[in-house]
NUZA-35095 format. One record per residue: residue number from 1; y, z, x of N, C-alpha, C, CB in turn. Coordinates in Angstrom, 2 decimals. Last residue first. Glycine has a CB too. Example, Ala and Ser with C-alpha at 12.3 -4.5 7.8 and 13.67 -1.06 7.14 Angstrom:
BEGIN
   num      n.c2      n.c3      n.c1     ca.c2     ca.c3     ca.c1      c.c2      c.c3      c.c1     cb.c2     cb.c3     cb.c1
     2     -2.25      7.08     12.85     -1.06      7.14     13.67      0.03      7.87     12.90     -0.60      5.72     14.08
     1     -5.69      7.80     13.19     -4.50      7.80     12.30     -3.30      7.80     13.20     -4.47      9.05     11.31
***
This chain:
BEGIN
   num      n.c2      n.c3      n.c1     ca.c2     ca.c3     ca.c1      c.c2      c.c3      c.c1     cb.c2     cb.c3     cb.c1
   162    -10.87    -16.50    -21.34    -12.01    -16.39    -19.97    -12.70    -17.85    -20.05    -13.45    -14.93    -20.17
   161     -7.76    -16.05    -22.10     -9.02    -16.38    -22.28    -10.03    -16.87    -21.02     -8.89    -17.34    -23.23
   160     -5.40    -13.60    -23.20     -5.88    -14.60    -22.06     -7.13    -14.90    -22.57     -5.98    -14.03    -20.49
   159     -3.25    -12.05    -24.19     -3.03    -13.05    -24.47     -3.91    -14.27    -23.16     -1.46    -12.93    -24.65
   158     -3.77     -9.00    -23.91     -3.08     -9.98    -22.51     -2.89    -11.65    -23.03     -4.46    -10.01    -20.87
   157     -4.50     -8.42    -26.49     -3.81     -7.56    -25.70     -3.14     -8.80    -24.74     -4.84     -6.32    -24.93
   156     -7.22    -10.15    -26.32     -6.27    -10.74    -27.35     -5.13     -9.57    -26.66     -6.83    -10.64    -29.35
   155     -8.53     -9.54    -24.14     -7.87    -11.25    -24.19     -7.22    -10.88    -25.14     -8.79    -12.78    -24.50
   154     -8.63     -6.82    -24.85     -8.37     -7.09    -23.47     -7.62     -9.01    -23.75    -10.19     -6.86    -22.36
   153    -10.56     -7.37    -26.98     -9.67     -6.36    -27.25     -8.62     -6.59    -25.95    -10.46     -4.82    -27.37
   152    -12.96     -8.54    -25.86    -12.13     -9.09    -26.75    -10.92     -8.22    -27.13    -12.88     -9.44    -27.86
   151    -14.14     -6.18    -24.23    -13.27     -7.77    -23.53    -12.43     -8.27    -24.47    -14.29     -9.22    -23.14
   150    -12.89     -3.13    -24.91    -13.79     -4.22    -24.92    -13.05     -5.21    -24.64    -14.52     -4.45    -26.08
   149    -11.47     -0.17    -23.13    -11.17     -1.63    -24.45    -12.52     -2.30    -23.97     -9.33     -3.05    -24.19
   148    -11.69      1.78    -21.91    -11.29      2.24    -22.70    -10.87      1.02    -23.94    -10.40      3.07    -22.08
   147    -12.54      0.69    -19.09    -13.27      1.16    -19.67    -12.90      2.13    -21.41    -13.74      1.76    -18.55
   146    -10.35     -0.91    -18.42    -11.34     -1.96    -18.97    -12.60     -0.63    -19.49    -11.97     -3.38    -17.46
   145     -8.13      0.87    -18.02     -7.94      0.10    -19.55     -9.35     -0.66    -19.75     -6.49     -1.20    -19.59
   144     -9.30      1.83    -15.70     -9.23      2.51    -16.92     -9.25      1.62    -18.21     -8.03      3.32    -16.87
   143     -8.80     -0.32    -14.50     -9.98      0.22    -14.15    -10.68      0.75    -15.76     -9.64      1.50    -12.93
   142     -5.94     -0.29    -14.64     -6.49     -1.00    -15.46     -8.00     -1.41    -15.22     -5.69     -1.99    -15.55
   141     -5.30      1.97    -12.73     -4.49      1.57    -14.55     -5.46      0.38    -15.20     -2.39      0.66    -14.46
   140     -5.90      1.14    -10.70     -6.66      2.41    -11.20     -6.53      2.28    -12.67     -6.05      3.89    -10.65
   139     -4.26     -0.87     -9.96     -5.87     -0.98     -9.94     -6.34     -0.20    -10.79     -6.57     -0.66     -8.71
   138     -1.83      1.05     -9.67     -2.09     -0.08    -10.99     -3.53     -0.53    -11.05     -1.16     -1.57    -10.82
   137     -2.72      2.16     -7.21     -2.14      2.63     -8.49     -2.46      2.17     -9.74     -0.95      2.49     -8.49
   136     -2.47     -0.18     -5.73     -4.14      0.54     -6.48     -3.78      1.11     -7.08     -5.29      1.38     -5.88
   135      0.10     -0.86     -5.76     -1.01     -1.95     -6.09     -2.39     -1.17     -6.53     -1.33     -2.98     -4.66
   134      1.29      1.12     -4.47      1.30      1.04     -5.84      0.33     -0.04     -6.75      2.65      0.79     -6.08
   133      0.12      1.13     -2.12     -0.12      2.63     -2.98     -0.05      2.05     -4.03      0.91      3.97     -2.92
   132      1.37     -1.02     -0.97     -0.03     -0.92     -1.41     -0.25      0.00     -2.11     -0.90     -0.84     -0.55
   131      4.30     -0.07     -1.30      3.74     -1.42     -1.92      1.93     -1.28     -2.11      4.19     -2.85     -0.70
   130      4.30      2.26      0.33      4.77      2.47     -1.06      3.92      1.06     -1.66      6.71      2.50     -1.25
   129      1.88      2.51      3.21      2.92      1.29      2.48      2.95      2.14      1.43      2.39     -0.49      2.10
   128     -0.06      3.45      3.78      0.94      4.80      3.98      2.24      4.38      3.47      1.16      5.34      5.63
   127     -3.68      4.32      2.24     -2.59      3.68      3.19     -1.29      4.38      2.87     -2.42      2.03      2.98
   126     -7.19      5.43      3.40     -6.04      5.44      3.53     -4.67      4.80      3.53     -6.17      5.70      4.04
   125     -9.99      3.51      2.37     -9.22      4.10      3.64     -8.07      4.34      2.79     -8.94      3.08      5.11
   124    -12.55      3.59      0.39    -12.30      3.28      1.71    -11.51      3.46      2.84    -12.24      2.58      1.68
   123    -12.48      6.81     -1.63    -11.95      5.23     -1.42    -12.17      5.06      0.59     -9.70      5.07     -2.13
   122    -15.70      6.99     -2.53    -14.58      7.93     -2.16    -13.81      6.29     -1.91    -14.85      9.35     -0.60
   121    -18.06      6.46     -3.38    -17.42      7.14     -4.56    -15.94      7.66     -4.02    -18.42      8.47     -5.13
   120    -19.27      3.06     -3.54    -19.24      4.46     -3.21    -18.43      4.58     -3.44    -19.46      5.03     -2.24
   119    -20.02      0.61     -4.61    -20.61      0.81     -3.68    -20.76      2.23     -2.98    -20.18      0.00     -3.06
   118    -19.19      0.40     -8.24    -18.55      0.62     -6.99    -20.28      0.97     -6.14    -17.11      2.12     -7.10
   117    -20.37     -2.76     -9.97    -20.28     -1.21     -9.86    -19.81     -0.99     -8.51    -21.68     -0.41    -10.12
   116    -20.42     -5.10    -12.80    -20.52     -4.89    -10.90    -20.37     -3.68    -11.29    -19.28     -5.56     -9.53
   115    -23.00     -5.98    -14.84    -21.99     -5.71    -14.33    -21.60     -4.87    -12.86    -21.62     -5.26    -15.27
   114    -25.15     -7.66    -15.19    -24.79     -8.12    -14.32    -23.23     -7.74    -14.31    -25.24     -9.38    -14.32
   113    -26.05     -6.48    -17.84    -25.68     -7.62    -17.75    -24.31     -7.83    -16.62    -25.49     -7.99    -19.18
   112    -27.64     -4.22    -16.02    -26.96     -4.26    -17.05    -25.82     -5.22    -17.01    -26.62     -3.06    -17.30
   111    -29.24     -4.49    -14.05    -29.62     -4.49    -15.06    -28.95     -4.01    -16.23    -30.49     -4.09    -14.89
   110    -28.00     -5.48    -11.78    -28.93     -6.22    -12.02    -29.33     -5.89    -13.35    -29.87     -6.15    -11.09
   109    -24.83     -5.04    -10.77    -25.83     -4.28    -11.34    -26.85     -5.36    -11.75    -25.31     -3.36    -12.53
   108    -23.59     -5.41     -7.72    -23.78     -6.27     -8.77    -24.72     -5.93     -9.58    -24.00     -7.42     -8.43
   107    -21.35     -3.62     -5.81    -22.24     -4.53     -5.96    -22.80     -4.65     -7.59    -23.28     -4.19     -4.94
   106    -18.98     -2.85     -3.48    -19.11     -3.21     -4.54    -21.12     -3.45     -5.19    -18.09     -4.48     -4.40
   105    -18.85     -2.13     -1.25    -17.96     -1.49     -1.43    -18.39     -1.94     -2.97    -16.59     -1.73     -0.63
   104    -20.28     -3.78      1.64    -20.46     -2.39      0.58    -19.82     -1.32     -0.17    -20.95     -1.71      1.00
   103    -18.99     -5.49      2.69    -18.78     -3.89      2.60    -19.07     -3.15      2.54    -18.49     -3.41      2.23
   102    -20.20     -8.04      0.68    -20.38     -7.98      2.13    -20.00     -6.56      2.46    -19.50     -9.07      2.95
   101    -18.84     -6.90     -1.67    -19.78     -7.10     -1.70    -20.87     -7.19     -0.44    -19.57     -7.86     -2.31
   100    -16.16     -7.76     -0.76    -16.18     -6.79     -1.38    -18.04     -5.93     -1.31    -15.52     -7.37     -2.81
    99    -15.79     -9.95      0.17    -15.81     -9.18      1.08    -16.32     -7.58      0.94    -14.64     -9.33      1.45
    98    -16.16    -11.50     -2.12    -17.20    -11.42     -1.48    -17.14    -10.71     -0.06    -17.61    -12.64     -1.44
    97    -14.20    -10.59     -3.95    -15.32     -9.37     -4.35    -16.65     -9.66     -3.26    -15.94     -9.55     -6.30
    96    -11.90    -11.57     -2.40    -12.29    -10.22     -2.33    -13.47     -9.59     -2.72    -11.53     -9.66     -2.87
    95    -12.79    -14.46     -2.79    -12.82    -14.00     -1.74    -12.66    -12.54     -1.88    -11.99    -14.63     -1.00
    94    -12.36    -14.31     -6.07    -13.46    -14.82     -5.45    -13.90    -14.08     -3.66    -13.05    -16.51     -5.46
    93     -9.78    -14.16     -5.85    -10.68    -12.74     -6.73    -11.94    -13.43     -5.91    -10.83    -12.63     -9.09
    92     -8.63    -15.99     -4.83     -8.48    -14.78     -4.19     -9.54    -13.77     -4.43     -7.27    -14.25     -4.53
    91     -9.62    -18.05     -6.42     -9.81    -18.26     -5.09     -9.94    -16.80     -4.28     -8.61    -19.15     -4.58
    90     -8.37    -17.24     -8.79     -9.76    -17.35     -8.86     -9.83    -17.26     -7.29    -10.42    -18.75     -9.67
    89     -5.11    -17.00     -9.02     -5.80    -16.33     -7.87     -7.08    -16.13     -7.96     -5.34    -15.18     -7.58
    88     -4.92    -19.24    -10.97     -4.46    -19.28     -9.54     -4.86    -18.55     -8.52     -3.36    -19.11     -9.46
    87     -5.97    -18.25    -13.29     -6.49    -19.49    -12.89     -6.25    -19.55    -11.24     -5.75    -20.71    -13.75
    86     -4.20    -15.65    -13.39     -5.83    -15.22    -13.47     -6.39    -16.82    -13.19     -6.44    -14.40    -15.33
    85     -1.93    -17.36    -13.88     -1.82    -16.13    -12.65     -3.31    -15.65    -12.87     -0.44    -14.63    -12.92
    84     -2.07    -18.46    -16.10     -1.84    -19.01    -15.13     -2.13    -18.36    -13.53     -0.66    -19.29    -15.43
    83     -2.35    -15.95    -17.80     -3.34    -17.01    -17.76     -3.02    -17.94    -16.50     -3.33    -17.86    -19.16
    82      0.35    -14.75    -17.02     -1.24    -13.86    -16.93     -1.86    -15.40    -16.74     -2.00    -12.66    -18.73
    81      2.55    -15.49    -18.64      1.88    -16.80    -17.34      0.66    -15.96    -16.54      3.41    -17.39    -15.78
    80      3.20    -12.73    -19.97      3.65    -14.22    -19.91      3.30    -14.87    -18.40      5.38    -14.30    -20.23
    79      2.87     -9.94    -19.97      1.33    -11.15    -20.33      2.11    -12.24    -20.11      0.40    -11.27    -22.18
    78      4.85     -8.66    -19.78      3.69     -8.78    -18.47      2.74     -9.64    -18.72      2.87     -7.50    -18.12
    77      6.73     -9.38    -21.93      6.67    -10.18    -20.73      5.79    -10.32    -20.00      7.36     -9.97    -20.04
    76      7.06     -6.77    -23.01      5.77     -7.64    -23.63      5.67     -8.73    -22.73      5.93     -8.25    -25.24
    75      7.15     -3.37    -21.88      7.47     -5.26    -21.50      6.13     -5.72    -21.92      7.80     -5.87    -19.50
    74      5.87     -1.19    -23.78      7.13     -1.40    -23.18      7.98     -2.72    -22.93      6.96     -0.93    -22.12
    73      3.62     -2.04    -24.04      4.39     -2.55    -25.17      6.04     -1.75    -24.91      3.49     -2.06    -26.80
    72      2.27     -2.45    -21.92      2.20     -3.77    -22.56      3.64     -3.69    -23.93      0.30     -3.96    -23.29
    71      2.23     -0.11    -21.07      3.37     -0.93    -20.18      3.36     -2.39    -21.22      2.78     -1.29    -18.12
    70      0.49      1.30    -23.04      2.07      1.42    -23.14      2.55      0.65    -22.30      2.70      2.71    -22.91
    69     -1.83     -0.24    -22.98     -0.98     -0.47    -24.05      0.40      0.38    -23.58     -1.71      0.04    -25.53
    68     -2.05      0.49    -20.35     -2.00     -0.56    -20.18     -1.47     -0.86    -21.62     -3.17     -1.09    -19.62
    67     -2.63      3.21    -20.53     -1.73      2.88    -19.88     -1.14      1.56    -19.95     -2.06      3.15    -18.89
    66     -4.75      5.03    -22.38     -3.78      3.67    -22.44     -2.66      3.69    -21.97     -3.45      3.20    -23.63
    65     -4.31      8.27    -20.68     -5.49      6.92    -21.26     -4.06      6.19    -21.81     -7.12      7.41    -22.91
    64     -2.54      7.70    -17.82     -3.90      7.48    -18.69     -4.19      8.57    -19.88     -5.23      7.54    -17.65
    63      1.13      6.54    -17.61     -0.26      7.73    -17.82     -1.41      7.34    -18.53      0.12      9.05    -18.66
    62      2.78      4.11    -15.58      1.93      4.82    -16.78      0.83      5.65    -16.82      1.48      4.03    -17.49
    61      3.57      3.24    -13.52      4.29      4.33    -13.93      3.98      4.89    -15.04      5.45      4.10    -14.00
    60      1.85      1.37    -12.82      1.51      2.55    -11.99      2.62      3.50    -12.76      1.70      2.32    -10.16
    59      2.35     -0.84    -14.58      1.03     -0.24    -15.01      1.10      1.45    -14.04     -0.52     -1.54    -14.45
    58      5.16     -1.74    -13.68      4.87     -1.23    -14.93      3.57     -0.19    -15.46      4.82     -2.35    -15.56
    57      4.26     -2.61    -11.24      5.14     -1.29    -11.20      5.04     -0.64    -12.49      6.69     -1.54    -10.89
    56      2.22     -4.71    -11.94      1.95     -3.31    -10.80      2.91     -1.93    -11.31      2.60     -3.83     -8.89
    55      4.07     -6.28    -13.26      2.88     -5.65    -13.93      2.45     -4.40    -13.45      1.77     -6.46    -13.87
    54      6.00     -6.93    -11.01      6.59     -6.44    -12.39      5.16     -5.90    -13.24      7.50     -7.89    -13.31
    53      4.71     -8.04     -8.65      5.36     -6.83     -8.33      5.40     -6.10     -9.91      6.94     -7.15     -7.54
    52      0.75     -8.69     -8.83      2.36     -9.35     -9.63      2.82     -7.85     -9.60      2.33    -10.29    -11.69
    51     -1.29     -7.67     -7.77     -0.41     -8.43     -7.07      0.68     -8.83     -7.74     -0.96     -9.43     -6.58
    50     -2.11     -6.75    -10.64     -2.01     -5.55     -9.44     -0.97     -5.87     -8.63     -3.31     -5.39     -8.45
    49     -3.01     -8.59    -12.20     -2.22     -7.82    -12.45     -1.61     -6.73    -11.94     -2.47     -7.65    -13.08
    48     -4.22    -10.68    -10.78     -3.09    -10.89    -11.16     -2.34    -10.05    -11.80     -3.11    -11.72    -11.68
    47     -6.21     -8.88     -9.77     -5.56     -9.47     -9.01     -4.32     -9.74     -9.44     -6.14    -10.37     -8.68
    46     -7.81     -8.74    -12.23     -7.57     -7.58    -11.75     -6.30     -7.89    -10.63     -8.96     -6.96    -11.18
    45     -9.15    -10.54    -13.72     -7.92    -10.02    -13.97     -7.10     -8.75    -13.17     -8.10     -9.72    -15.21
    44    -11.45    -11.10    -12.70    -10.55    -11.74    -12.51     -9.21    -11.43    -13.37    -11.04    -12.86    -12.60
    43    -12.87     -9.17    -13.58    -12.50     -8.91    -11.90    -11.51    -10.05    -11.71    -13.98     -9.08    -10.65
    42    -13.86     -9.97    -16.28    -13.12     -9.33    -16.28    -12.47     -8.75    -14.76    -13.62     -8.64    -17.10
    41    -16.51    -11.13    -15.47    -15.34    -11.75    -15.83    -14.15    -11.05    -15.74    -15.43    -12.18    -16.98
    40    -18.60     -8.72    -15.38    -17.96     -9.82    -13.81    -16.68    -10.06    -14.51    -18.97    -11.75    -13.27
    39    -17.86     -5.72    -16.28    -18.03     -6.79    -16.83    -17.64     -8.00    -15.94    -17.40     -6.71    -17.98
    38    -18.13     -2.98    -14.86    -16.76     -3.38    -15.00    -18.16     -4.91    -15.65    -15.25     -3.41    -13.19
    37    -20.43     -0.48    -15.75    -19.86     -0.85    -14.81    -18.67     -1.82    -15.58    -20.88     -1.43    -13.80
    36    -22.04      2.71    -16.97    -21.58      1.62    -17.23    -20.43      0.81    -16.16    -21.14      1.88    -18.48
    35    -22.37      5.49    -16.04    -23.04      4.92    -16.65    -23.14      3.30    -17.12    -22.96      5.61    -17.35
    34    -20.02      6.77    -15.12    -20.88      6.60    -14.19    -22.12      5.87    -14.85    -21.17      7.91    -13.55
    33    -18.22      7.43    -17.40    -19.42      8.69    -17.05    -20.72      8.18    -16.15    -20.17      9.32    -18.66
    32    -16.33      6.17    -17.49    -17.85      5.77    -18.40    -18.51      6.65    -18.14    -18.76      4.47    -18.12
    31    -14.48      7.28    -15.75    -14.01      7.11    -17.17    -15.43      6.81    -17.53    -12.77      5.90    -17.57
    30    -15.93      5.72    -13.41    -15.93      7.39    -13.83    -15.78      7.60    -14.91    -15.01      8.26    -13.33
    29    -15.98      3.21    -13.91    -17.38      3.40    -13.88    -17.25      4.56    -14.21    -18.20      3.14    -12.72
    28    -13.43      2.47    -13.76    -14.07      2.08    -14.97    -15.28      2.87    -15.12    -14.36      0.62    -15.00
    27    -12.62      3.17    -11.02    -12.34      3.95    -11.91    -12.96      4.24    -13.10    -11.46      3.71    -12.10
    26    -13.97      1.31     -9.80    -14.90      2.46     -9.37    -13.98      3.55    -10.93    -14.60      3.15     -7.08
    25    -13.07     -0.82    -10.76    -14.25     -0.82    -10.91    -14.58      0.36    -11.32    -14.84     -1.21     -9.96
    24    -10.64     -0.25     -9.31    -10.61     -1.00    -10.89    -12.15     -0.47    -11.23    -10.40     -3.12    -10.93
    23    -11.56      0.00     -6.48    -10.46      1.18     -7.02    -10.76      0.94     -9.08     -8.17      0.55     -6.27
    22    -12.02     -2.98     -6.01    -12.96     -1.45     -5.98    -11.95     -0.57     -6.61    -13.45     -0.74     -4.24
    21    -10.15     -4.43     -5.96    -11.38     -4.55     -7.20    -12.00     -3.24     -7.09    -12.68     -5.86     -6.98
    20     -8.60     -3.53     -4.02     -8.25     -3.36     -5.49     -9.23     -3.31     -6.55     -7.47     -4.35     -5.86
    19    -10.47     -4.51     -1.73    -10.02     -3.08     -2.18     -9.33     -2.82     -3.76     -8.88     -2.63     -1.06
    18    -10.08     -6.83     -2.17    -11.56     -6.33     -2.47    -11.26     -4.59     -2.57    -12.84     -6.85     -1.00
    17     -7.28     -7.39     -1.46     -8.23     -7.65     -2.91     -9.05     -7.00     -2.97     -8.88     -8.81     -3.22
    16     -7.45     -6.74      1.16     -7.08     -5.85      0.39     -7.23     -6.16     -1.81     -5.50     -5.73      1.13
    15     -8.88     -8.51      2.02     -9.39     -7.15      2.48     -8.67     -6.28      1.10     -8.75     -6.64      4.32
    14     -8.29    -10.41      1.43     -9.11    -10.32      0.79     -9.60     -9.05      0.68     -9.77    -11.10      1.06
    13     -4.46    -10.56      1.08     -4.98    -11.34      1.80     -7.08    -10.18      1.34     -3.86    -11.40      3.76
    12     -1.65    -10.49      0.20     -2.63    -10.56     -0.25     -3.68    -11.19      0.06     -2.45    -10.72     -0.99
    11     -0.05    -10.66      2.76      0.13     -9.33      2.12     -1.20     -9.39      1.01      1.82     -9.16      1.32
    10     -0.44    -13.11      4.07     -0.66    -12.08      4.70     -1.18    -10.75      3.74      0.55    -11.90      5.44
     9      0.33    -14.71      1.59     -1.11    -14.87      2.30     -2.04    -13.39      3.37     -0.72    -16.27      3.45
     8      3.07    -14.43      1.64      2.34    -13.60      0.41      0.44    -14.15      0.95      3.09    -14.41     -1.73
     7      3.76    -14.68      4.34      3.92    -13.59      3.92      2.77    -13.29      3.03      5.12    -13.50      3.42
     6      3.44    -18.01      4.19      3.05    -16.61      5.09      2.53    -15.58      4.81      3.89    -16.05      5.56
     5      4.09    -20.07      2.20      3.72    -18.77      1.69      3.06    -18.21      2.74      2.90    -18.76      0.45
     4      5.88    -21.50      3.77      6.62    -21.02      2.98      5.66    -19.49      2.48      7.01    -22.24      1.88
     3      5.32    -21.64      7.33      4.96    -22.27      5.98      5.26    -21.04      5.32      3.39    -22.93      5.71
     2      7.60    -23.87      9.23      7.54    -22.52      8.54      6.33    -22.41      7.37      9.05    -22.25      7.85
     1      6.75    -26.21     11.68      7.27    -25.95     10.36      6.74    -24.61      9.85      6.89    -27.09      9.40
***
């Protein structure tokens, strides 16, 4: 028997989560002037908004700074079932930041309330897919948005709660 989700197992599969989280992170951290990292909780939004085709495309065709208020208020839709889609891919976000972390691509500031930070400053590899380009694309989009909003500014925006 076929199993139905193959594909989307293949295509989002941890390697390339953990790559998204990095790109989100590492952006957050430049925009901060390298001084401040991404907030744990907040890595779980990163997935569902990168891996959903309609958020991705929306967030990568936007210019920084607030990118994420203009795709938000272009399509107010991108927040509809967010919360569902940040419960569903816990599993995923989970498995990327621990590949992420295993890499060295990430790690876990100890002294500033245990926000993560990139592992290093260049990206890991190369790709040549339009689909992945645009997935960190959008990584990058909302790297940014987490260093240009506070959390509460972010749940009430996306209509989500942690």
């Amino acid at each position: 028997m076929i199993d139905v989700l193959f594909e989307q197992r293949i295509v989002q599969n941890p390697g390339l989560a953990a790559e998204a989280i990095w790109h989100s992170v590492n952006e957050a951290y430049d925009t901060q002037g390298r001084t401040e990292g991404v907030s744990f909780p907040l890595a779980f939004l990163i997935l569902p908004l990168t891996f959903h085709q309609r958020s991705a495309r929306a967030l990568a065709a936007k210019t920084q700074p607030g990118a994420l208020y203009k795709a938000i208020s272009e399509d107010r839709e991108i927040t509809v079932g967010l919360q569902m889609r940040m419960q569903a891919m816990a599993k995923r976000t989970f498995a990327g930041l621990s590949m992420g972390f295993q890499a060295g691509l990430l790690f876990l500031d100890p002294d500033h309330e245990r926000h993560l930070i990139p592992g290093r400053k260049s990206s890991p590899i190369s790709h040549a897919t339009e689909e992945v380009k645009l997935i960190l694309s959008a990584a990058k989009r909302v790297g940014h948005a987490f260093a240009e909003m506070t959390v509460v500014q972010l749940a009430t925006q996306l209509n989500i709660r942690f």
